[in-house]
N, CA and C atoms as an extended XYZ file, in Angstrom:
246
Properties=species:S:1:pos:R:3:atomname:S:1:resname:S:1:resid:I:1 pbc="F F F"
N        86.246      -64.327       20.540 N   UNK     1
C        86.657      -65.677       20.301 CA  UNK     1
C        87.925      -65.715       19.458 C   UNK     1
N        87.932      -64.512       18.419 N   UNK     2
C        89.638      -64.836       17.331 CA  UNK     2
C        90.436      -64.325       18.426 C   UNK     2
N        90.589      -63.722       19.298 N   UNK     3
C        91.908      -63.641       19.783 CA  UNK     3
C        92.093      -64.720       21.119 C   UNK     3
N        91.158      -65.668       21.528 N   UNK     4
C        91.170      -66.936       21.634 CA  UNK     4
C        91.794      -67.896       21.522 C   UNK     4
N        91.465      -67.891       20.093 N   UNK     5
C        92.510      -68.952       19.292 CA  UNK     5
C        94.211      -68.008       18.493 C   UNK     5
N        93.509      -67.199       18.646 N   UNK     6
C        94.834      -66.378       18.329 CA  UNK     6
C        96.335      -66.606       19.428 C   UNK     6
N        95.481      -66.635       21.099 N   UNK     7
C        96.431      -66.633       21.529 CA  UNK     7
C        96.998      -68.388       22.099 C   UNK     7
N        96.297      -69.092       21.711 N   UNK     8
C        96.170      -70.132       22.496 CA  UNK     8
C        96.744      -71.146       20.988 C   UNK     8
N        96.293      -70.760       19.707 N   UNK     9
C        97.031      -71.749       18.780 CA  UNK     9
C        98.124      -70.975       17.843 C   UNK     9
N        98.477      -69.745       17.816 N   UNK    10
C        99.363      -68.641       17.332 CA  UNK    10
C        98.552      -68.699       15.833 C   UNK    10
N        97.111      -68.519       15.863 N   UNK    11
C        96.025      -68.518       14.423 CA  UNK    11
C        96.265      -67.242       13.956 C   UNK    11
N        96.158      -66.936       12.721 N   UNK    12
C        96.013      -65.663       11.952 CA  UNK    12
C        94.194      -65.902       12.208 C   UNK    12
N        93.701      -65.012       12.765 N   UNK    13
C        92.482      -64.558       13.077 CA  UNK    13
C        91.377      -63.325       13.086 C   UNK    13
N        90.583      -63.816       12.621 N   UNK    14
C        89.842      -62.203       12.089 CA  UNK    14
C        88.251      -62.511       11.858 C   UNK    14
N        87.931      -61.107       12.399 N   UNK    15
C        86.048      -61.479       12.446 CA  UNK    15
C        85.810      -60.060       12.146 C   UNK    15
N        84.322      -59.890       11.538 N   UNK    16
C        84.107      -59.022       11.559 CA  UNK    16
C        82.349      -59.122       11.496 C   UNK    16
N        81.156      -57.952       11.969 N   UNK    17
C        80.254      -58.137       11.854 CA  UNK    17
C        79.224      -57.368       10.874 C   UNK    17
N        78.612      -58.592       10.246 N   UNK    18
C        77.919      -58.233        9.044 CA  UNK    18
C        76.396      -57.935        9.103 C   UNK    18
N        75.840      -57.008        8.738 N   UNK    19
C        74.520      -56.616        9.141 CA  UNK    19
C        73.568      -56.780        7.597 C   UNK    19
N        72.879      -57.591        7.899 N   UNK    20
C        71.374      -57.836        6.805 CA  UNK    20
C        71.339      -56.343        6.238 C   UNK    20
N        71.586      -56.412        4.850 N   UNK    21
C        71.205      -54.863        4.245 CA  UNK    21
C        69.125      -55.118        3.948 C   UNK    21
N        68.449      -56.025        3.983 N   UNK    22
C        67.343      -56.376        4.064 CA  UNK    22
C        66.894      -55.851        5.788 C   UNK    22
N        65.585      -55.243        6.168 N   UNK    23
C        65.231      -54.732        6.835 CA  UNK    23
C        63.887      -54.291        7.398 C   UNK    23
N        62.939      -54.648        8.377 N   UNK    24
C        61.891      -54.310        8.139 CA  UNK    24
C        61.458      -52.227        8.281 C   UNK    24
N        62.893      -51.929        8.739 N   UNK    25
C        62.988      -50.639        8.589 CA  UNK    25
C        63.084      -49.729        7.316 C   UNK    25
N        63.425      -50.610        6.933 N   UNK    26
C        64.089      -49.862        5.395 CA  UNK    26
C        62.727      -49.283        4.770 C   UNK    26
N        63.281      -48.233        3.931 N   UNK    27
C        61.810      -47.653        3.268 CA  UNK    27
C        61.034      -48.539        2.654 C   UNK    27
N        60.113      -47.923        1.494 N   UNK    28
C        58.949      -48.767        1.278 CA  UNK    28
C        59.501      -48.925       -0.113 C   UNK    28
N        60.780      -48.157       -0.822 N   UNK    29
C        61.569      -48.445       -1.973 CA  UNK    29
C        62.033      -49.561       -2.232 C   UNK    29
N        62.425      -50.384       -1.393 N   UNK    30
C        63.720      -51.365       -0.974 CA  UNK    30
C        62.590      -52.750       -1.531 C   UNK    30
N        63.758      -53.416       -2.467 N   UNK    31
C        63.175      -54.528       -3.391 CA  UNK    31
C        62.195      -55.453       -2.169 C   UNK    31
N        62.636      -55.952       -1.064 N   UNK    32
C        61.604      -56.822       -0.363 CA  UNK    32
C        60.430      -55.971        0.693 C   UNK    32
N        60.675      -54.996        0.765 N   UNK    33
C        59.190      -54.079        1.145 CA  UNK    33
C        58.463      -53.717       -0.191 C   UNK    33
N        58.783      -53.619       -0.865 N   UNK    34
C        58.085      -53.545       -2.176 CA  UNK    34
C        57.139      -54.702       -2.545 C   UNK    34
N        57.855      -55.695       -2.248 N   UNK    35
C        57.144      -56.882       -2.713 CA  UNK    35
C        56.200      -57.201       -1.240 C   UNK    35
N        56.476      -57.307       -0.390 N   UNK    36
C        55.779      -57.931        0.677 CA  UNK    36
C        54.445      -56.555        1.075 C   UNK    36
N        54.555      -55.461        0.372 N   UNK    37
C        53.655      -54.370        0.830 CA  UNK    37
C        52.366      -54.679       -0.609 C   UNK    37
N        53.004      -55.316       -1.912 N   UNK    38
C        52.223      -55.166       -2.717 CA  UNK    38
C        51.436      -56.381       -2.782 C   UNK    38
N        51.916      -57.630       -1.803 N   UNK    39
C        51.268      -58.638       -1.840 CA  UNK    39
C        50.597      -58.790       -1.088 C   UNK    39
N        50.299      -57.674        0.336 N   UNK    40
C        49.668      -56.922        1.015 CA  UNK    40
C        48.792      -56.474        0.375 C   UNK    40
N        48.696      -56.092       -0.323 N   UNK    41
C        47.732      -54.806       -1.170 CA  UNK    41
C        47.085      -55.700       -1.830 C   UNK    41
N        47.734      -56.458       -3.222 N   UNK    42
C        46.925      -57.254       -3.738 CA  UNK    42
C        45.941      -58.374       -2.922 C   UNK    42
N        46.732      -58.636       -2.189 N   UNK    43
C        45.009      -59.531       -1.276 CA  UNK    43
C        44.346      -58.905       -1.062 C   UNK    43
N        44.312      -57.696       -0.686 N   UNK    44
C        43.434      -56.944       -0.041 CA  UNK    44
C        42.332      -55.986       -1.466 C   UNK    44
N        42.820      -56.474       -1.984 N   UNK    45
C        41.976      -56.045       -3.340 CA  UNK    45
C        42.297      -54.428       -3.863 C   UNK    45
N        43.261      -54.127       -3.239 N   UNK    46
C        43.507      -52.764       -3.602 CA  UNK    46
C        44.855      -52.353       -4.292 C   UNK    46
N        45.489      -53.766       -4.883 N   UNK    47
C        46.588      -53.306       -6.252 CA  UNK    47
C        46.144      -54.661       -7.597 C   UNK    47
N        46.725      -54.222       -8.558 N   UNK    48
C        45.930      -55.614       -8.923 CA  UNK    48
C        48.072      -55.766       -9.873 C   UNK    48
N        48.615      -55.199       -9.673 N   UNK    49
C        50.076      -55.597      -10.148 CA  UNK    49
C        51.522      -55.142       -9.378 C   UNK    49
N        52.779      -55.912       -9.416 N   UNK    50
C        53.389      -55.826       -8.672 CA  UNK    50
C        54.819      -54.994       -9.647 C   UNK    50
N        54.765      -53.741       -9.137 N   UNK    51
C        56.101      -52.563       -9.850 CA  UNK    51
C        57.320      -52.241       -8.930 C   UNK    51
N        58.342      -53.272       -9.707 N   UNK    52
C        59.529      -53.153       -8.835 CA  UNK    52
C        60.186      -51.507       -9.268 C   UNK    52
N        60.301      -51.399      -10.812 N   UNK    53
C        61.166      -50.390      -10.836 CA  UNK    53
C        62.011      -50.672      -11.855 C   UNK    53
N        63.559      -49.665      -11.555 N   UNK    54
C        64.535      -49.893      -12.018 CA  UNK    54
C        65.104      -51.168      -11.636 C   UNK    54
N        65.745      -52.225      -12.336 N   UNK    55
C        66.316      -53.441      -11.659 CA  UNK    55
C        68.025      -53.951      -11.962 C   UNK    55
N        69.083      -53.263      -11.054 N   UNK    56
C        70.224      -53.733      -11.382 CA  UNK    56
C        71.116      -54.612      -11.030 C   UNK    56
N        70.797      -56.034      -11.826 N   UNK    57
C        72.019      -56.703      -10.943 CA  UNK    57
C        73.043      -56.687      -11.287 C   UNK    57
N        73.890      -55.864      -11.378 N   UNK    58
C        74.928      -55.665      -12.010 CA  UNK    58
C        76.047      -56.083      -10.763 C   UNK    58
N        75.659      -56.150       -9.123 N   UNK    59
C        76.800      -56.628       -8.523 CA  UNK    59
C        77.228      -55.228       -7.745 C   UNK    59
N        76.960      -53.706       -8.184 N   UNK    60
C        77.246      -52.784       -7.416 CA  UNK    60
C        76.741      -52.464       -6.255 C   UNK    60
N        75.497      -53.188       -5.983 N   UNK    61
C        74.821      -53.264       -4.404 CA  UNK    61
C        75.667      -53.679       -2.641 C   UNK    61
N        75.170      -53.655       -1.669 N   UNK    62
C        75.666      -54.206       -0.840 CA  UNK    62
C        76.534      -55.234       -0.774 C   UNK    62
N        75.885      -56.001       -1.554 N   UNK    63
C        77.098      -57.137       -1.602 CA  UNK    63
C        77.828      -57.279       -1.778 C   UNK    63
N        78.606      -56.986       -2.948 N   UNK    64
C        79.592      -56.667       -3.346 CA  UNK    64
C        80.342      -55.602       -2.355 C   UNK    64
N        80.192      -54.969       -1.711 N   UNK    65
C        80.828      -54.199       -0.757 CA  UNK    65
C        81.208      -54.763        0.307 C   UNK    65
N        80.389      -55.212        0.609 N   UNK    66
C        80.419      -56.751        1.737 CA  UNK    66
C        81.551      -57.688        1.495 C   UNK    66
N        81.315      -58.363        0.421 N   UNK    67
C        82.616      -58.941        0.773 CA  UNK    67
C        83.742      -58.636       -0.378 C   UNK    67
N        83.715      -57.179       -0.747 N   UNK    68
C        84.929      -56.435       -0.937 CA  UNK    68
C        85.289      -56.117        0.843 C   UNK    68
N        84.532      -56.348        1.971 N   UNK    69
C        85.219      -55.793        2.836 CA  UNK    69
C        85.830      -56.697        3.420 C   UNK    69
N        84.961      -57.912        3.209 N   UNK    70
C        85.173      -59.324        3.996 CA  UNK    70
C        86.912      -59.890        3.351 C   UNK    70
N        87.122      -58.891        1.773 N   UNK    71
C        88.338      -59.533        1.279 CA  UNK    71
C        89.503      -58.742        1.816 C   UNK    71
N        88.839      -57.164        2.281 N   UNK    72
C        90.050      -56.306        2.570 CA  UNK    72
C        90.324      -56.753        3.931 C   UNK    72
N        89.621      -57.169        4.825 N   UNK    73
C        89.461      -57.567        6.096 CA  UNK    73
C        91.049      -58.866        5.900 C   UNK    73
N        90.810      -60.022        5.019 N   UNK    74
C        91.802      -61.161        5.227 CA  UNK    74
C        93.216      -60.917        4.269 C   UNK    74
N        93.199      -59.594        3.742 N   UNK    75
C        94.762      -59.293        3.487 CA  UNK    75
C        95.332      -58.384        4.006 C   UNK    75
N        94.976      -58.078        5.582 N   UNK    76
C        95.861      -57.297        6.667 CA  UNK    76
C        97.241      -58.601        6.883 C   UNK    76
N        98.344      -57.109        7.312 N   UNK    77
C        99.449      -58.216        7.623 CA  UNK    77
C        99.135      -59.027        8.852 C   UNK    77
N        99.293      -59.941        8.978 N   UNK    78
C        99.143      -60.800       10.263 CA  UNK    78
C       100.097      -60.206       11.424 C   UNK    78
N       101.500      -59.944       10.658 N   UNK    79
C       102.569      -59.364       11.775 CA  UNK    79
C       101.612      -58.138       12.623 C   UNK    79
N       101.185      -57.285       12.243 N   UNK    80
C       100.690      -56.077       12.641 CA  UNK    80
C        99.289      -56.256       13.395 C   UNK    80
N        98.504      -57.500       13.497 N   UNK    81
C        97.104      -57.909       14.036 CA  UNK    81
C        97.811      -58.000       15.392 C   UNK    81
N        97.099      -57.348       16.542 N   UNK    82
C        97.099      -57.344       17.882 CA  UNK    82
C        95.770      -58.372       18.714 C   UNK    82
């Protein structure tokens, strides 16, 4: 679709695709299998508390990578976009 409008309105245009770092694949480490396995457990009468761990939001996670990419992505030269 950006080279679409790229060619049809002379748009500076750019996409890129972003994938859920959340997962029902992801190990059993990962902050929302953790929680959804222990709230599993606790109904089932076989945890009686919920242990995340280490907890950093400090911003160095996916996200921040994400749209450090989403920012490197919109300061390409436009001259040079094909």
């Amino acid at each position: 679709m950006c080279i679409n409008y790229r060619e049809a309105y002379g748009m500076f245009t750019c996409n890129g695709i972003l994938f859920n770092h959340e997962s029902a694949v992801r190990g059993e480490t990962f902050v929302s299998r953790k929680i959804t396995r222990a709230v599993g457990r606790i109904k089932a009468g076989l945890q009686d508390v919920l242990y995340l761990g280490t907890w950093m939001p400090n911003g160095t996670g996916p996200r921040q990578r994400l749209c450090e990419a989403q920012w490197l992505i919109l300061q390409q030269d436009r001259r040079t976009i094909t």
